[in-house]
C-alpha positions as CSV (number, residue, x, y, z in Angstrom):
1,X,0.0,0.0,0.0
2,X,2.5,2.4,0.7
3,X,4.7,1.7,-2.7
4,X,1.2,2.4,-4.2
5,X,0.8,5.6,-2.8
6,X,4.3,7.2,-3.1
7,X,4.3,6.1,-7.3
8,X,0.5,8.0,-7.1
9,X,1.8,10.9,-5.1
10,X,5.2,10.9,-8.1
11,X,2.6,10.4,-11.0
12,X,1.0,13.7,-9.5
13,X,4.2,16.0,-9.2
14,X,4.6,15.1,-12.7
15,X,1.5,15.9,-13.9
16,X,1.5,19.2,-12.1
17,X,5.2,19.9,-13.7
18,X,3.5,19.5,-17.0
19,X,0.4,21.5,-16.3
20,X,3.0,24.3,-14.8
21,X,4.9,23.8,-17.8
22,X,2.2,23.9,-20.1
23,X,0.9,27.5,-18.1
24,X,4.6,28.5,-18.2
25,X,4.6,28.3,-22.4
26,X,1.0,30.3,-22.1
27,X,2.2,33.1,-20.0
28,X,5.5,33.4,-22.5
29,X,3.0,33.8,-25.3
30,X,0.4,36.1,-23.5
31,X,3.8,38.3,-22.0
32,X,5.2,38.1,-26.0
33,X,1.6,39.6,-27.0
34,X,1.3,42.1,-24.7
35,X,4.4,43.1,-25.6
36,X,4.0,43.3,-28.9
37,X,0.6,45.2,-28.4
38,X,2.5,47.8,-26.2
39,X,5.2,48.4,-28.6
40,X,2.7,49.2,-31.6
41,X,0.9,51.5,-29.3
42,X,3.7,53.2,-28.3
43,X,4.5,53.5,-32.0
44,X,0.8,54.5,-32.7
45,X,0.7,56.6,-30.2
46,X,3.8,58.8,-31.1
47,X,2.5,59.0,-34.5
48,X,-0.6,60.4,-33.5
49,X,0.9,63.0,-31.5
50,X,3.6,64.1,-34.2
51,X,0.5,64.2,-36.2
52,X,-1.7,66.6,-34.3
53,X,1.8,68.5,-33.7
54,X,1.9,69.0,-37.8
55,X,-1.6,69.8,-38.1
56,X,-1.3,71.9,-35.4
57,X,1.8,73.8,-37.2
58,X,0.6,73.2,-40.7
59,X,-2.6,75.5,-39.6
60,X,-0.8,78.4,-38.2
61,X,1.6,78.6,-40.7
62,X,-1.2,78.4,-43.9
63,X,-3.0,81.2,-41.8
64,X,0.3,83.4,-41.0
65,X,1.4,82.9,-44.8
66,X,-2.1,83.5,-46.6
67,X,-1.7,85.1,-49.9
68,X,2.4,85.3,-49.8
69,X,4.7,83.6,-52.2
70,X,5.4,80.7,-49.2
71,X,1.2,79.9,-49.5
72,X,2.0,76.9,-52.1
73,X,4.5,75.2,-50.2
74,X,2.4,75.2,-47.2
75,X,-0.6,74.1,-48.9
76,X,1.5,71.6,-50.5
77,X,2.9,70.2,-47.2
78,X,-1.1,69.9,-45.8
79,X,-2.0,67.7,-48.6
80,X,1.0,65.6,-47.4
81,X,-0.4,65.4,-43.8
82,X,-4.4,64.5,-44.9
83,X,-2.3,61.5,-47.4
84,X,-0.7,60.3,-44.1
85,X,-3.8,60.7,-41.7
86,X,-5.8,58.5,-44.7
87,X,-3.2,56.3,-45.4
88,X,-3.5,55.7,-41.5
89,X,-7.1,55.2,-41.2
90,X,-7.0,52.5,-44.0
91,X,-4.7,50.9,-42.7
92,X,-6.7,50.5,-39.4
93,X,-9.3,49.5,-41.0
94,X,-7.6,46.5,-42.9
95,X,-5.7,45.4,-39.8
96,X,-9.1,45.3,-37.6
97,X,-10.8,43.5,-40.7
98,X,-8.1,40.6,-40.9
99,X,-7.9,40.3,-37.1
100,X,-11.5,39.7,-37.2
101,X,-11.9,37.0,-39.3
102,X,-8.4,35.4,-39.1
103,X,-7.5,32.6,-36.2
104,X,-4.5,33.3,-35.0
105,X,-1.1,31.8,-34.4
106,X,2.2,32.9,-33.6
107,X,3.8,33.0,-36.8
108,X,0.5,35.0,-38.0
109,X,1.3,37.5,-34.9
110,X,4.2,38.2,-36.3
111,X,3.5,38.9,-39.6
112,X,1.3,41.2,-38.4
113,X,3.6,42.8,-35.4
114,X,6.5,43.3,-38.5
115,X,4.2,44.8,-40.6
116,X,2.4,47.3,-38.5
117,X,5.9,48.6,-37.0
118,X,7.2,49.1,-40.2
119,X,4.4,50.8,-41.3
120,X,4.3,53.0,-38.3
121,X,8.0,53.4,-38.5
122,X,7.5,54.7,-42.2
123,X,4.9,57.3,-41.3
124,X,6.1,58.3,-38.0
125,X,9.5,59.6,-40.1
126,X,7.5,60.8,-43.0
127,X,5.6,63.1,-40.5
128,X,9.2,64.2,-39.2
129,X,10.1,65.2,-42.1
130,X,7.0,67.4,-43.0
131,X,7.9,68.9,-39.8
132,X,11.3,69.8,-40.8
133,X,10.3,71.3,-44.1
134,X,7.8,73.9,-42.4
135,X,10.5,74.3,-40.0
136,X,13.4,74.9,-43.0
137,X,10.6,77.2,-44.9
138,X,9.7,79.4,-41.6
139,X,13.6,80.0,-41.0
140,X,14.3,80.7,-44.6
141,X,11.4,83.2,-44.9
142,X,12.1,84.9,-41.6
143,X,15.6,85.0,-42.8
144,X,14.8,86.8,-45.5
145,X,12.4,89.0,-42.9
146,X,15.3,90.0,-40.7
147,X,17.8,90.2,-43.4
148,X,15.8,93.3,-45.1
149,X,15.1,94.9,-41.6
150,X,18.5,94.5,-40.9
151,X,19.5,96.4,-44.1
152,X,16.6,99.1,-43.0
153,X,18.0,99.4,-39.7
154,X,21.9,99.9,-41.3
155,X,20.4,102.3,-43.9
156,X,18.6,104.2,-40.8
157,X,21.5,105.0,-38.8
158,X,23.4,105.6,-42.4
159,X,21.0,108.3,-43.0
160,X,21.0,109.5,-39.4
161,X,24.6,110.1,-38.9
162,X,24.6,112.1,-42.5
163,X,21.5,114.2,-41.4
164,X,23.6,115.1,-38.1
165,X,27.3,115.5,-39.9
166,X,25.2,117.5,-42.0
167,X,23.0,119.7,-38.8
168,X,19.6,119.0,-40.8
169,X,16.3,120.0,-39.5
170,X,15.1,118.3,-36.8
171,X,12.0,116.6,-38.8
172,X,14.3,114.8,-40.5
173,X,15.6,113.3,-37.5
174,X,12.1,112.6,-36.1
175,X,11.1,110.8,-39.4
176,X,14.3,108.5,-39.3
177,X,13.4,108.0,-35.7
178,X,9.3,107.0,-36.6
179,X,10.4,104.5,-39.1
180,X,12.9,102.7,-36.8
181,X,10.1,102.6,-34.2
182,X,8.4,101.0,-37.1
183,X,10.8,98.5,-37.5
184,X,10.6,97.4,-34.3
185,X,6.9,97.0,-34.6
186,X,7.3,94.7,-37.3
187,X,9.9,92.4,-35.3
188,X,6.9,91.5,-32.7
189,X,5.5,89.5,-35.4
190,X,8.9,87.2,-36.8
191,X,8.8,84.3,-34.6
192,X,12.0,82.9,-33.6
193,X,10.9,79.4,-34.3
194,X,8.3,77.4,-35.3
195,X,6.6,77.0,-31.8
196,X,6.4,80.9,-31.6
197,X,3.9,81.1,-34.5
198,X,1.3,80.1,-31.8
199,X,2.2,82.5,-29.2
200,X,2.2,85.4,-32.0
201,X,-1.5,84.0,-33.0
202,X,-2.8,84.6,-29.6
203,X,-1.5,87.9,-29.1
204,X,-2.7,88.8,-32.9
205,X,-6.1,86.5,-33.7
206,X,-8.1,89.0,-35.5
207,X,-4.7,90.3,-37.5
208,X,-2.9,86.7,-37.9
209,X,-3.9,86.0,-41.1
210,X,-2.1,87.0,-43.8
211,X,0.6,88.1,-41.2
212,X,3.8,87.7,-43.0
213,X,2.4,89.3,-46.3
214,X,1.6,92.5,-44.6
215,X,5.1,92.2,-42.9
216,X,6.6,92.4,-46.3
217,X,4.8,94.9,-47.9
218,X,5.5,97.0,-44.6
219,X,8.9,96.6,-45.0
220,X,8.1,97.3,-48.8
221,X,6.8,100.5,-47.6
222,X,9.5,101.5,-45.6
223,X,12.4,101.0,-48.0
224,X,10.4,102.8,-50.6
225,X,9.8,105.6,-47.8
226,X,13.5,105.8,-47.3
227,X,14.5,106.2,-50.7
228,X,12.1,108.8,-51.3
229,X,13.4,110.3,-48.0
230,X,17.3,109.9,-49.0
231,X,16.9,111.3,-52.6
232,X,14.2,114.5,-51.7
233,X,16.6,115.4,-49.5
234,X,19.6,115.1,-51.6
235,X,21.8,112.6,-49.1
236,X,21.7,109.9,-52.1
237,X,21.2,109.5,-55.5
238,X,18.9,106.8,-56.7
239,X,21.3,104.4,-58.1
240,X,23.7,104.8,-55.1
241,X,20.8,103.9,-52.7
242,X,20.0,100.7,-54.6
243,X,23.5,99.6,-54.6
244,X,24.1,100.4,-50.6
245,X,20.7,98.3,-49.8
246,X,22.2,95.6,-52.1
247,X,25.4,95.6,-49.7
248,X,23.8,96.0,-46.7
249,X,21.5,92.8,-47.7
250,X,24.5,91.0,-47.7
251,X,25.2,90.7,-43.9
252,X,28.8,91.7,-44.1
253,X,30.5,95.1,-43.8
254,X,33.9,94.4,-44.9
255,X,34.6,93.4,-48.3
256,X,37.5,93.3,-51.4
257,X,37.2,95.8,-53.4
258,X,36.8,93.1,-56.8
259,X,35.2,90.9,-54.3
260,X,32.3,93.4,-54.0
261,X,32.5,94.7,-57.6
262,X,31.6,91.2,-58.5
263,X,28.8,90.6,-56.5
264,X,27.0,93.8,-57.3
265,X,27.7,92.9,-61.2
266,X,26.1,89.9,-60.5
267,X,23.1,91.1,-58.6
268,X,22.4,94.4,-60.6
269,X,23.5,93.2,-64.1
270,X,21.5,96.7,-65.4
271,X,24.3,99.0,-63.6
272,X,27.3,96.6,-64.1
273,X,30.7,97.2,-64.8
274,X,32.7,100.6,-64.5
275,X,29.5,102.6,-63.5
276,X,28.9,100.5,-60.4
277,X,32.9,101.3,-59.5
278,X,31.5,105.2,-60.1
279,X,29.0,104.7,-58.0
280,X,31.2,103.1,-55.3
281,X,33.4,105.7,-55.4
282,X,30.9,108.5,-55.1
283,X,29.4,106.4,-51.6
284,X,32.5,106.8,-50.3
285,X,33.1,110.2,-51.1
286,X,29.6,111.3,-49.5
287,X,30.6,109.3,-46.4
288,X,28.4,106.5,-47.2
289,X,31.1,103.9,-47.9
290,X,34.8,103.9,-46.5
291,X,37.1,102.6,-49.2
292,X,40.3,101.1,-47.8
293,X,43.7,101.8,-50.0
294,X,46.7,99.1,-48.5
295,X,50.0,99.8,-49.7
296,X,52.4,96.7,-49.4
C-alpha cells in the first residue's frame, strides 16, 4: 500500500510539472503579445501626436502665410499630412478586418507585429520630415524677414549720422526715428521658431492672417519711404541707394574691393561694370562707404 501511494503521489508531481509547464509556455505567449501590443501602441501613439503637432503647425503657418509667395509650399505640405492621416485610417481599418476573421497563431502574430511597425516606422518619419520642411521654410522666410530689416536698420543709422554730420532740420531726425520705431513694430510679429507662431497667433487672432504678407509689404513700404526720403533730401542719388541696400543685404560690412564689384555685377546686371565702381566711389566720397587703400 504504501509503494502504491508514493508512485501516485510521483505520477501527480509530474503531472503538475507539466500543467506548470504547459501554463509557463501560455504566459511566455500572453507576455510576447502584450508586448508586442505595447510596442505598436507606443508606436501609434507617437504617431498620432507628431501628427496633431503637424496639423497643429501646418494651420498656423497656412494662416500666418495667406496670400504670400510661401502659400503653395504650405498648402502643398497639408496635402501631405491628410495622405498620411488616410493612409493611416486604411490601414486601421484592414488590420481590424483581418484580425476579425483570421485565427490566430504565432507566426500570424508576427507577420502582423513586423508589418504594423514598419508601417508605423515609415509614417512616424515621413511626419518628421513634413515637420522639418515647415520648419526649413519658416527660417528661410524669416531669414529673409530680418535680413531686409537688418539692411533698414543699417540704412537708418546711415542716414542718421549724414543728417547730423550734415545739422539737418530736426523733422528729418524725427522721421528717421518713426520708421525705426516701425521696425521694431514689425519684429513683434517674426517668430524665432516654429513654436512661436502660436504665441504670436494669440497675441494677434483677428490680424494673424495673412501676417507675414503685410510684414513684407511694410517693409516694402518703408524701404520705398527711405529712398524717397534719401533722394528729396539730396543725401543719395537713386542708383547709389539701390547699390548700398544691395550691400547692406548681404550681412557683411567688410569686403575686397573686386570681391564686391563682382557681386553687385552679379546682382544688378543693369548698372554693371565701370558705372557700379563710379557709383562706389561716389558712396564713399559722401561718407556712405569707407574705401580702404593698403600699400604693401
Amino acid at each position: 500500500m504504501e509503494s502504491e501511494e508514493i508512485i501516485k503521489l510521483e505520477d501527480l508531481e509530474n503531472l503538475l510539472n507539466r500543467e506548470i509547464e504547459t501554463i509557463d509556455k501560455i504566459k511566455r505567449k500572453l507576455d510576447n503579445f502584450a508586448r508586442i501590443v505595447r510596442e505598436i501602441d507606443e508606436k501609434e501613439g507617437e504617431l498620432l501626436v507628431l501628427l496633431q503637432e503637424s496639423k497643429n503647425l501646418n494651420e498656423r503657418m497656412f494662416s500666418y502665410f495667406d496670400e504670400s509667395d510661401i502659400y503653395e509650399k504650405i498648402q502643398a505640405i497639408r496635402q501631405k499630412i491628410i495622405s498620411i492621416e488616410s493612409e493611416y485610417e486604411q490601414k486601421g481599418f484592414y488590420v481590424e478586418e483581418e484580425i476579425s476573421k483570421t485565427e490566430f497563431n504565432d507566426e500570424l502574430l508576427n507577420k502582423y507585429y513586423k508589418d504594423l511597425c514598419l508601417f508605423l516606422g515609415d509614417k512616424i518619419k515621413f511626419v518628421k520630415d513634413t515637420m522639418k520642411c515647415q520648419r526649413e521654410i519658416l527660417d528661410e522666410s524669416i531669414s529673409k524677414v530680418r535680413s531686409e530689416l537688418g539692411m533698414l536698420h543699417r540704412l537708418i543709422d546711415t542716414l542718421a549720422r549724414k543728417i547730423e554730420s550734415a545739422s539737418m532740420e530736426n523733422k528729418l531726425k524725427e522721421f528717421l526715428n518713426l520708421r525705426r520705431g516701425n521696425i521694431e513694430k514689425v519684429k513683434l510679429y517674426l517668430p524665432s521658431k516654429l513654436e512661436d507662431l502660436e504665441e504670436i497667433y494669440r497675441k494677434n487672432m483677428h490680424s494673424f492672417k495673412g501676417l507675414y504678407r503685410k510684414i513684407m509689404s511694410d517693409i516694402s513700404s518703408l524701404r520705398e519711404e527711405l529712398r524717397k526720403f534719401a533722394i528729396e533730401n539730396g543725401l543719395i542719388e537713386e542708383e547709389e541707394i539701390v547699390v548700398l541696400e544691395t550691400i547692406y543685404c548681404l550681412d557683411k560690412r567688410e569686403f575686397e574691393f573686386n570681391e564686391i564689384l563682382e557681386v553687385l555685377n552679379e546682382k544688378m546686371p543693369k548698372i554693371g561694370g565701370e558705372k557700379v565702381q563710379n557709383i562706389l566711389l561716389n558712396l564713399s566720397r559722401k561718407g556712405f562707404l569707407i574705401l580702404k587703400l593698403i600699400a604693401d
